[in-house]
C-alpha positions as CSV (number, residue, x, y, z in Angstrom):
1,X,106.0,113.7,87.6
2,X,104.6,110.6,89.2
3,X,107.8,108.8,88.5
4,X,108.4,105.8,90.7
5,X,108.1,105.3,94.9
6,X,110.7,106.4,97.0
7,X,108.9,126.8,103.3
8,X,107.1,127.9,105.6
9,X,103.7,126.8,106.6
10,X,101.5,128.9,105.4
11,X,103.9,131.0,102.6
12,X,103.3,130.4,98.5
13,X,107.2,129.9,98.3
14,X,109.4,127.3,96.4
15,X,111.7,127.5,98.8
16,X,110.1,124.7,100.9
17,X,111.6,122.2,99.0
18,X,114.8,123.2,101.1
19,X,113.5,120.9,104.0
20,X,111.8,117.7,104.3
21,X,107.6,117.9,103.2
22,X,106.4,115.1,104.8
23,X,103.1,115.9,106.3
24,X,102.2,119.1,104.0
25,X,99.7,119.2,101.0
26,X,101.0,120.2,97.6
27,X,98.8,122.0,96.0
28,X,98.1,121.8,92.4
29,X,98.7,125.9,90.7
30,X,96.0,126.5,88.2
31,X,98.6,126.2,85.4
32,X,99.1,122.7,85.8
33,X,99.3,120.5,82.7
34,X,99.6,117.5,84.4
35,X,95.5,115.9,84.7
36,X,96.5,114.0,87.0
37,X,97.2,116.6,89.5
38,X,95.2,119.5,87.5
39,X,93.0,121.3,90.6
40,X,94.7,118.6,92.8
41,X,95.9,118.4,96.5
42,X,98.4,115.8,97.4
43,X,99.2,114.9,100.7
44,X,103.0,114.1,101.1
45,X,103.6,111.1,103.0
46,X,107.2,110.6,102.5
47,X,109.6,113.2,101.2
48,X,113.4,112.8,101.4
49,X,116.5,113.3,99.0
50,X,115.7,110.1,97.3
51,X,112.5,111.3,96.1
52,X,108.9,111.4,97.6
53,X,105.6,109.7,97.8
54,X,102.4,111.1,98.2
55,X,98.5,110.3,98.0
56,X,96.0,112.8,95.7
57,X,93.4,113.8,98.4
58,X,90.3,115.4,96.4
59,X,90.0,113.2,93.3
60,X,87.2,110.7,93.2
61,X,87.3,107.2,91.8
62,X,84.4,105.1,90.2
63,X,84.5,103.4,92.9
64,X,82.8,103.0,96.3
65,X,84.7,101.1,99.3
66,X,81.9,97.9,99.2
67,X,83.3,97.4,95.6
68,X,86.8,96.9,97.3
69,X,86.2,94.8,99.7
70,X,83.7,92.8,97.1
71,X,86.9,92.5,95.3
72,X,88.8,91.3,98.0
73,X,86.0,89.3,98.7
74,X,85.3,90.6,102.3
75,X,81.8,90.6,103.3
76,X,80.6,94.3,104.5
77,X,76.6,94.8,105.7
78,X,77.3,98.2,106.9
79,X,76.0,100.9,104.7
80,X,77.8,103.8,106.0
81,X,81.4,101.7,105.0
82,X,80.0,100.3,101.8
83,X,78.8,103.4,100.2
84,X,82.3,105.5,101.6
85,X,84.0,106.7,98.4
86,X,87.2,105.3,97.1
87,X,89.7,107.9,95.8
88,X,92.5,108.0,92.7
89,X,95.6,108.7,95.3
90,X,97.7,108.8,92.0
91,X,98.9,107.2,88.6
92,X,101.4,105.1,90.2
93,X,99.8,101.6,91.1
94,X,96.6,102.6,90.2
95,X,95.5,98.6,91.6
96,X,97.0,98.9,95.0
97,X,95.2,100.6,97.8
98,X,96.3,102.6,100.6
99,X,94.5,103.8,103.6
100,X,95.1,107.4,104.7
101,X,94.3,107.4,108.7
102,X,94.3,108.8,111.9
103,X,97.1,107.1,114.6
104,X,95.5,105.0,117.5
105,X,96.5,102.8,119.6
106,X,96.0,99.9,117.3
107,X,99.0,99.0,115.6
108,X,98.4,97.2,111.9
109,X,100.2,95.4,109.5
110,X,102.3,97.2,106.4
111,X,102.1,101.2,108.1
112,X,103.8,104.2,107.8
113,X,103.5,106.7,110.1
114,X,103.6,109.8,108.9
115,X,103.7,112.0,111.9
116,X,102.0,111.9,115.4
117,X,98.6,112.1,113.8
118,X,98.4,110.4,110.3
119,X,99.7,106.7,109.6
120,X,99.0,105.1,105.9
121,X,98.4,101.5,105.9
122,X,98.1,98.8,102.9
123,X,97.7,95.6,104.8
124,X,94.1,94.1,104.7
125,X,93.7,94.3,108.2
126,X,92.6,97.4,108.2
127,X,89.9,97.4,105.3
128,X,88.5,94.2,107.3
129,X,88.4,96.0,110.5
130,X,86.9,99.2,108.3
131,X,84.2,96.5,106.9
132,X,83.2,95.2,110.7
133,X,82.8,98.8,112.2
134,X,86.5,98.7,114.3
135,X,88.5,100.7,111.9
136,X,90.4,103.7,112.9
137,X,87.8,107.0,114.1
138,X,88.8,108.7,110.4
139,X,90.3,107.3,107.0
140,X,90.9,107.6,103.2
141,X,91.0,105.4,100.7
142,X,92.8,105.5,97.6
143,X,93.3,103.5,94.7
144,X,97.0,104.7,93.5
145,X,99.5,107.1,94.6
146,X,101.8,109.8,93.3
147,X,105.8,109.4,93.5
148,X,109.1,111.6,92.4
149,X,112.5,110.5,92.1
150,X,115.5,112.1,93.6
151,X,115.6,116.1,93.1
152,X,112.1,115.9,90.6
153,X,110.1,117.2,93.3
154,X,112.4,119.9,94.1
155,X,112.6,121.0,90.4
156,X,108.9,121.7,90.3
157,X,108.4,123.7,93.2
158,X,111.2,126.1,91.5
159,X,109.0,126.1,88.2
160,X,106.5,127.2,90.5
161,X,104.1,124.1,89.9
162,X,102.7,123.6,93.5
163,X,101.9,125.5,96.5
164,X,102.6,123.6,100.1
165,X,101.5,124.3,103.3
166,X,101.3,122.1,106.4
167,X,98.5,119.6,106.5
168,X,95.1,120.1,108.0
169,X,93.4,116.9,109.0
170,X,89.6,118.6,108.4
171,X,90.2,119.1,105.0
172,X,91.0,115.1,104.5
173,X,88.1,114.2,106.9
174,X,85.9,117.0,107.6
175,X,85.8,119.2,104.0
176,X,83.5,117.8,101.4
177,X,85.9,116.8,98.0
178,X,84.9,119.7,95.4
179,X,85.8,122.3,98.4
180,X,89.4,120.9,99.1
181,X,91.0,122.4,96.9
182,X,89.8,126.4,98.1
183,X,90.0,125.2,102.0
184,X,93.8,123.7,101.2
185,X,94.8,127.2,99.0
186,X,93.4,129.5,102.0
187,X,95.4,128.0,104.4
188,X,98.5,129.2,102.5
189,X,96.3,133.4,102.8
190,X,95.7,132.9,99.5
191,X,92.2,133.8,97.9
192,X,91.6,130.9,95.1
193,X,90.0,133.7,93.4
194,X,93.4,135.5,93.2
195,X,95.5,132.5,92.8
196,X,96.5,133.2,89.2
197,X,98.0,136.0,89.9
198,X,100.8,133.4,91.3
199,X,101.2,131.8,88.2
200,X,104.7,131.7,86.8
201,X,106.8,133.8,89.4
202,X,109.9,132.9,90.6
């Protein structure tokens, strides 16, 4: 897991990995042995049949987004985007940011869009328009990401590691980080209460 870079919404089923995931949350089962991902949802930014890339969306850092732009020595008064909390996105890179973001009309350098709603950035641009007030209406940040290599992804949805299910953008902006996890399993009509039962079917 977390090697190297690059189903139906709503169904518990391994068979997802039968089609791209690009825009879905994977959601950590409670048997996970992995603490990277124990408890975790990742939001899948690239999937294809070389492998996939993703950011962890509910894990917090020590870090709060004034200490990166200290670090990249960009000046931020505003308390609001100083005191906004930096999260691990994965093992991968653990030094390298990335900026998880709604689409606008701004274009910036080094993006990714991930669909008509999401784009991931790691150009400085951004983080300086962030730190004077003009970034995009709702973001992420992450320190990290997650990546699989060809066919590793697909192997552990058969081994029944993850859930997926289609990405809601108010759990990554909206849903406080110790609730992401429940609000990303009920999307699948799953109680997290009930989720064990899950565990180790095929």
């Amino acid at each position: 897991m977390a090697s190297r870079d690059p189903s139906n919404p709503g169904t518990p089923s391994p068979a997802a990995s039968a089609h791209s995931l690009t825009g879905y949350f994977l959601i950590a089962m409670p048997g996970m042995g992995d603490p990277n991902f124990a408890r975790g949802i990742t939001f899948i930014c690239q999937h294809s049949e070389d492998g996939a890339m993703g950011l962890v969306v509910n894990r917090l850092s020590d870090f709060k987004l004034g200490d990166v732009l200290r670090q990249m020595h960009m000046p931020c008064e505003r308390v609001e985007v100083a005191d906004a909390p930096v999260l691990v996105g994965g093992p991968v890179q653990p030094e390298r940011g990335f900026v998880l973001h709604t689409s606008g009309e701004r274009e910036w350098d080094s993006s990714y869009r991930v669909n008509d709603m999401l784009t991931v950035t790691t150009s400085r641009d951004i983080l300086a328009a962030m730190a004077d007030g003009h970034g995009p209406e709702h973001a992420l940040v992450t320190l990290g990401y997650a990546g699989w290599g060809a066919g590793q992804l697909e192997q552990e949805l058969r081994e029944n590691a993850w859930l997926t299910v289609q990405a809601d953008d108010r759990i990554l902006f909206d849903t406080a980080l110790d609730e992401r996890w429940g609000a990303a399993v009920a999307l699948v009509g799953i109680n997290p209460a009930n989720l064990t039962s899950y565990s180790g079917r095929a």
